[in-house]
VOPAGU-2260 file (C-alpha; in pm, 1 decimal, decimal comma):
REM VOPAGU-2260
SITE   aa  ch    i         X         Y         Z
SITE  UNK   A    0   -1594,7    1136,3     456,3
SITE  UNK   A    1   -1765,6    1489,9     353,7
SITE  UNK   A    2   -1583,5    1791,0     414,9
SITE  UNK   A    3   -1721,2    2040,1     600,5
SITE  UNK   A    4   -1850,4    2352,2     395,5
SITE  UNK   A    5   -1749,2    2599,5     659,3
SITE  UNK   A    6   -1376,3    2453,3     622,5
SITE  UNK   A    7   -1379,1    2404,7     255,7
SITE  UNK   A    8   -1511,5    2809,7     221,4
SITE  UNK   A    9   -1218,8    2921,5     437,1
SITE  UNK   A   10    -972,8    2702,9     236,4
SITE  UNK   A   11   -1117,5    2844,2     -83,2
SITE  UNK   A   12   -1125,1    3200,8      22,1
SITE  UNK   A   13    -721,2    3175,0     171,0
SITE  UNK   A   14    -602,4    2998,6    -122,2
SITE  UNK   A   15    -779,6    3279,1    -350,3
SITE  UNK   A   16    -574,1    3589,8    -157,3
SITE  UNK   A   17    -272,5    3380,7    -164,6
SITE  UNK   A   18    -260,5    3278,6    -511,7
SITE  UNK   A   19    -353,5    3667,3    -587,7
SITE  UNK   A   20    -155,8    3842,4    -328,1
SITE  UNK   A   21     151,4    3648,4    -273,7
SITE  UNK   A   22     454,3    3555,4    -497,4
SITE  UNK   A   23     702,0    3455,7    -228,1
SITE  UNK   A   24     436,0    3108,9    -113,4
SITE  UNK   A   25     314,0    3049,4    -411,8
SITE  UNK   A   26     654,9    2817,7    -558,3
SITE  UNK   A   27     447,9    2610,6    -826,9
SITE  UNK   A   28     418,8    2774,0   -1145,5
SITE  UNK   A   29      72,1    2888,8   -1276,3
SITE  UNK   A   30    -141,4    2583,2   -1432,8
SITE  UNK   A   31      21,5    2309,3   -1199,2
SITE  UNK   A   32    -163,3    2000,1   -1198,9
SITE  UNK   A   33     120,1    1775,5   -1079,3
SITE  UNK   A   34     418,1    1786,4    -822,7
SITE  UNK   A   35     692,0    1487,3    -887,0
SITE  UNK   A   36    1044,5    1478,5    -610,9
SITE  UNK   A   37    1305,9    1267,2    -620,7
SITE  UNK   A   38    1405,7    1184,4    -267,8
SITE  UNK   A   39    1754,8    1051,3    -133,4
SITE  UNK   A   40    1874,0     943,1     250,8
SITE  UNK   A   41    2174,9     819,6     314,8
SITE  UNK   A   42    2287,9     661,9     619,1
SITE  UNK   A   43    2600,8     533,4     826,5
SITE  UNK   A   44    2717,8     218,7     903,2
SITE  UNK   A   45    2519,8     -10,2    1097,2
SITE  UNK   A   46    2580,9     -43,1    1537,3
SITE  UNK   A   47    2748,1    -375,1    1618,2
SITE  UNK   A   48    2507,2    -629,9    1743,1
SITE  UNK   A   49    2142,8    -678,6    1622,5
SITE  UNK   A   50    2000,0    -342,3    1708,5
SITE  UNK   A   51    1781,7    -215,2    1388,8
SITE  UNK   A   52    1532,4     -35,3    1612,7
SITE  UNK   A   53    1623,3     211,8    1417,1
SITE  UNK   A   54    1698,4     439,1    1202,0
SITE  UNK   A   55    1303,1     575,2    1095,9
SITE  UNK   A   56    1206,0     827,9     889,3
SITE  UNK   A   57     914,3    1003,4     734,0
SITE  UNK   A   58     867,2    1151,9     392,1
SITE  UNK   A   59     581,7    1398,7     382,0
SITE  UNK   A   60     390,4    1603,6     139,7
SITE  UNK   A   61     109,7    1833,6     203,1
SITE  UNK   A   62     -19,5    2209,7      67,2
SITE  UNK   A   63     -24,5    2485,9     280,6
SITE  UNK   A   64    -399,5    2535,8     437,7
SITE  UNK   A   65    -504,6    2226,9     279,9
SITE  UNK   A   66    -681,8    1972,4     509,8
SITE  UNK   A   67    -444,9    1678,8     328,0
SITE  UNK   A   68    -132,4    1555,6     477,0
SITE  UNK   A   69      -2,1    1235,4     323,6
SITE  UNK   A   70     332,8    1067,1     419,0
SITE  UNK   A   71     547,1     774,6     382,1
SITE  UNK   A   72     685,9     603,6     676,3
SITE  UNK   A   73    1012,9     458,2     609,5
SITE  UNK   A   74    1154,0     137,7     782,8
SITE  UNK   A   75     856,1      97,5    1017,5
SITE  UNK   A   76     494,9     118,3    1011,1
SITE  UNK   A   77     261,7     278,1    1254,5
SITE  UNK   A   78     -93,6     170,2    1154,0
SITE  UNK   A   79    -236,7      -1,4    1334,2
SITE  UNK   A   80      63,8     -25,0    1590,9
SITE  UNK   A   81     413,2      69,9    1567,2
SITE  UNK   A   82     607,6    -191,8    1409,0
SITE  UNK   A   83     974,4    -184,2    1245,8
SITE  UNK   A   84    1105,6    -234,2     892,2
SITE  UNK   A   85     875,3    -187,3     598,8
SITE  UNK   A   86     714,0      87,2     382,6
SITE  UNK   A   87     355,2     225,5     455,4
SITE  UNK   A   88     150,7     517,3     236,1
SITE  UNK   A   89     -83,8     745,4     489,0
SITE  UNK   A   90    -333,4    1004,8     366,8
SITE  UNK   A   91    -493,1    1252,2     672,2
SITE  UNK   A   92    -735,6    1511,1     648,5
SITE  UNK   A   93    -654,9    1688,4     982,1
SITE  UNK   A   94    -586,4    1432,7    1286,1
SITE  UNK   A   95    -810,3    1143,1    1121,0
SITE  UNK   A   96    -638,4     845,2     898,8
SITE  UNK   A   97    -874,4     846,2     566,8
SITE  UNK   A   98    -648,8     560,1     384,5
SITE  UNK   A   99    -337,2     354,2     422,6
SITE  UNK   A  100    -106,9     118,8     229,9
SITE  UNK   A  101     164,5    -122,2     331,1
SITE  UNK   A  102     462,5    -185,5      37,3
SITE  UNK   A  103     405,1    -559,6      56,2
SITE  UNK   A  104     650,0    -612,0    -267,0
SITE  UNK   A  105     951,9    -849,8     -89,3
SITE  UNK   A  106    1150,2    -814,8      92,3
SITE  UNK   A  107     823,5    -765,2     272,8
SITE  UNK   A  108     851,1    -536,7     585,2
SITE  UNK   A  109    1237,5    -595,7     597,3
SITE  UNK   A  110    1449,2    -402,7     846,4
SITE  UNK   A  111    1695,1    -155,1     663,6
SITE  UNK   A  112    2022,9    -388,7     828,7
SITE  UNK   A  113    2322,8    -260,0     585,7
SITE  UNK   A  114    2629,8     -94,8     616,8
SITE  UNK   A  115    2587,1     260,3     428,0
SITE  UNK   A  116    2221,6     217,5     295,8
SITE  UNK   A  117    2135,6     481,6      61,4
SITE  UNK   A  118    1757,7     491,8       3,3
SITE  UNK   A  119    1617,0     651,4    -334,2
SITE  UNK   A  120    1265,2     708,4    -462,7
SITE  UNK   A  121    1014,2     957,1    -590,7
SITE  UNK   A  122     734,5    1058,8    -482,0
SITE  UNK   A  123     426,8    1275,0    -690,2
SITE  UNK   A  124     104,2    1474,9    -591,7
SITE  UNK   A  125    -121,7    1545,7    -863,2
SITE  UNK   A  126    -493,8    1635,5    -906,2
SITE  UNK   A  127    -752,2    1359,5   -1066,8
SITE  UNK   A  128   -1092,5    1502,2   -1076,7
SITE  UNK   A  129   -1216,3    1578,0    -712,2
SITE  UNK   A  130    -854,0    1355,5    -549,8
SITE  UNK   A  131    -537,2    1459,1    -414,9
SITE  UNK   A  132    -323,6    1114,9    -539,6
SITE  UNK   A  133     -29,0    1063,8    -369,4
SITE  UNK   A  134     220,1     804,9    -526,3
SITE  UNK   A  135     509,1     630,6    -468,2
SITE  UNK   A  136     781,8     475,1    -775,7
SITE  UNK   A  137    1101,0     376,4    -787,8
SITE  UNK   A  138    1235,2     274,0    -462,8
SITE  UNK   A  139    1590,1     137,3    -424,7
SITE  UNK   A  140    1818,9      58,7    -136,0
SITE  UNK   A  141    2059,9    -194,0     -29,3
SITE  UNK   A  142    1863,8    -412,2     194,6
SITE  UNK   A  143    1514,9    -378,7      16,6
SITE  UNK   A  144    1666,8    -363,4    -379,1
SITE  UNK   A  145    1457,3    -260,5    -616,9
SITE  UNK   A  146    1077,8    -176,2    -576,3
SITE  UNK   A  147     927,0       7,5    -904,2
SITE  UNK   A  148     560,4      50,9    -787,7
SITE  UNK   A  149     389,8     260,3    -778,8
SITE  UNK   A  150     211,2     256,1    -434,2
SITE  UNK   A  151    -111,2     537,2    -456,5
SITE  UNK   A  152    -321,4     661,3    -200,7
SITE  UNK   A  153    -577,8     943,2    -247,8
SITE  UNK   A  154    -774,2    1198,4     -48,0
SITE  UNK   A  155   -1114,8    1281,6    -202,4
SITE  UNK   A  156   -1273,0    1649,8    -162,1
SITE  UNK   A  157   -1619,1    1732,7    -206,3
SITE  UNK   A  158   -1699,5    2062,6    -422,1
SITE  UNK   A  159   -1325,6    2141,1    -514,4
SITE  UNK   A  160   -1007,0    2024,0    -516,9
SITE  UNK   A  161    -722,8    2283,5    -418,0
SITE  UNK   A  162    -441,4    2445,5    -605,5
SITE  UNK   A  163    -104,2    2307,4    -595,3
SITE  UNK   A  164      22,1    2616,2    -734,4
SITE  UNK   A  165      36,4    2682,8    -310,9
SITE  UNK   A  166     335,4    2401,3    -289,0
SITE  UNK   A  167     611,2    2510,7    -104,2
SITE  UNK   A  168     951,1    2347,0      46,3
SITE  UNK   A  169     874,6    2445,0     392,4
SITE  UNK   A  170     557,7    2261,3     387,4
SITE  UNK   A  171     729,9    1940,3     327,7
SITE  UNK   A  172     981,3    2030,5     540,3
SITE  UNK   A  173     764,3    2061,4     869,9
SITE  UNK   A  174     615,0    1751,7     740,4
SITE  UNK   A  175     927,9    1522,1     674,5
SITE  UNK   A  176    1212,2    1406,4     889,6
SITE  UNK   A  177    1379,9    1160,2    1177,6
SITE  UNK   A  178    1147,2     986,6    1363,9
SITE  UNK   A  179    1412,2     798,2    1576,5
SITE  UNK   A  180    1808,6     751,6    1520,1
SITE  UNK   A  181    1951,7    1090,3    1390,1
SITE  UNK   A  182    2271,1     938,4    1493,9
SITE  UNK   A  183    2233,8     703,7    1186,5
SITE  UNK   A  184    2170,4     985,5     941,6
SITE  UNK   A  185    2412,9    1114,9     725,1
SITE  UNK   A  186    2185,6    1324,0     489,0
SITE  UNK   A  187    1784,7    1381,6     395,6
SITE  UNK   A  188    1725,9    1536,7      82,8
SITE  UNK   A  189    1525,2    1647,5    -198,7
SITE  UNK   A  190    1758,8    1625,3    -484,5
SITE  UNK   A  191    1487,3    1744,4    -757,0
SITE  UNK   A  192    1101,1    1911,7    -787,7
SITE  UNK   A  193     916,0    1887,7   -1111,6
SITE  UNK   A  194     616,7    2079,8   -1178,9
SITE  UNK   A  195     336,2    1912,3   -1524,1
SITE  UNK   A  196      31,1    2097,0   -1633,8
SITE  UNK   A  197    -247,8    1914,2   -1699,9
SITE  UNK   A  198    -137,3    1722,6   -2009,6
SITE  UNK   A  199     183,0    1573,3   -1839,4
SITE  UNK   A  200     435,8    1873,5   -1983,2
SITE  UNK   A  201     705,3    2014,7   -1747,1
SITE  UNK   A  202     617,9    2359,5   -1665,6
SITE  UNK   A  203     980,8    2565,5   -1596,6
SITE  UNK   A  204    1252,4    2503,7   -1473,7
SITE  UNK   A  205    1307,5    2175,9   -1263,4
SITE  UNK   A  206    1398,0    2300,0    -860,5
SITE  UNK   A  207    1740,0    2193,4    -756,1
SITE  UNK   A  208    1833,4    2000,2    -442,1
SITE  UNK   A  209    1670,9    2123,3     -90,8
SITE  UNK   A  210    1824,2    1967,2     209,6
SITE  UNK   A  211    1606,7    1843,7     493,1
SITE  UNK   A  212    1930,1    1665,2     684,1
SITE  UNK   A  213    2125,9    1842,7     868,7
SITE  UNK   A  214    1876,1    2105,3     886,8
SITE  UNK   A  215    1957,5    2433,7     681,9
SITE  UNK   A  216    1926,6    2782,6     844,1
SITE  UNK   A  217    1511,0    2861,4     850,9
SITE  UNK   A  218    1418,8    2495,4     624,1
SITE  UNK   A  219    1486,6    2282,9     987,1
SITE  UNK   A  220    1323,6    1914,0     947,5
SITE  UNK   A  221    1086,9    1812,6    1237,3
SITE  UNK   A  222    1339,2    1580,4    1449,8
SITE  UNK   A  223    1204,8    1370,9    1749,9
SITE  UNK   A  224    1553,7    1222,5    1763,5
SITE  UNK   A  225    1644,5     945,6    2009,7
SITE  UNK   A  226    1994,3     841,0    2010,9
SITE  UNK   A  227    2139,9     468,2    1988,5
């Protein structure tokens, strides 16, 4: 899909003022080539019965004024129909789906169904060439064990591929929360942020833990919360 020039100038000529004019957006240090998070939800025990409608989650991560919003939907999978239990990879520019990927390691599209899951993994944006590639290692919980990956999808720009020197918290935080059953949730975090140049070395300091859930003062999680 070709992005439009007119977009692609207006993108270009924001994330040149930003990157010149402002030091409070701009959270990535100079030279950033690749964003790595390790992500960890916990959750309480399980209702009686066989409900597992829920709970679902998503993990997002996207730059600000970058047409590129890729996410990870946790315990159920929306394309092409809603459907519980499982892992799927989205990429969007805008409103429209460019690429998607199902976790099919086993247990495939299983139904997180334990007492006190606590669900680990990390998740990495970095720049190849003329891509955004979005990845997805190390996943671990209770009820799905141990999946290593990783699980990539990629959006593709044109000319030029933005900065992520732009990254900030409160872009993944609008992007990244309950979908259904915040009665289930006990915490949503990001319990580290590593920036690499180019070459693969760390550049600074690694970013301590940001909480998503419960939502702190001015960071609030997007929450379409039904309850059980």
């Amino acid at each position: 899909m070709k992005t439009n020039r007119g977009i692609w100038l207006t993108t270009a000529v924001l994330a040149a003022v930003l990157l010149q004019t402002s030091s409070t957006l701009a959270q990535a240090p100079s030279g950033t080539r690749a964003i790595e998070q390790d992500w960890k939800v916990e959750l309480l025990v399980m209702p009686e019965g066989n409900r597992l409608t829920s709970p679902l989650f998503v993990s997002g991560f996207a730059i600000p004024y970058v047409s590129a919003l890729f996410q990870c939907t946790w315990n159920h999978r929306d394309i092409p129909i809603l459907e519980e239990g499982g892992i799927q990879l989205q990429v969007y520019k805008w409103n429209n789906l460019l690429d998607d990927k199902e976790i099919v390691t086993p247990p495939w599209r299983e139904r997180l169904s334990i007492d006190d899951e606590v669900i680990t993994w990390t998740q990495r944006l970095h720049i190849s060439d003329l891509s955004y590639v979005f990845t997805v290692t190390n996943i671990s919980s209770k009820t799905w064990g141990t999946i290593p990956g990783p699980y990539t999808v990629k959006r593709t720009f044109s000319i030029w591929a933005p900065p992520l020197e732009l990254y900030t918290f409160d872009e993944i935080a609008k992007n990244s929360g309950i979908v259904m059953g915040g009665n289930r949730f006990k915490t949503m975090k990001i319990s580290q942020t590593r920036f690499y140049d180019a070459n693969g070395n760390q550049l600074g300091q690694p970013v301590g833990e940001k909480q998503l859930f419960p939502p702190t003062p001015g960071h609030p999680s997007y929450e379409f919360v039904e309850d059980d």
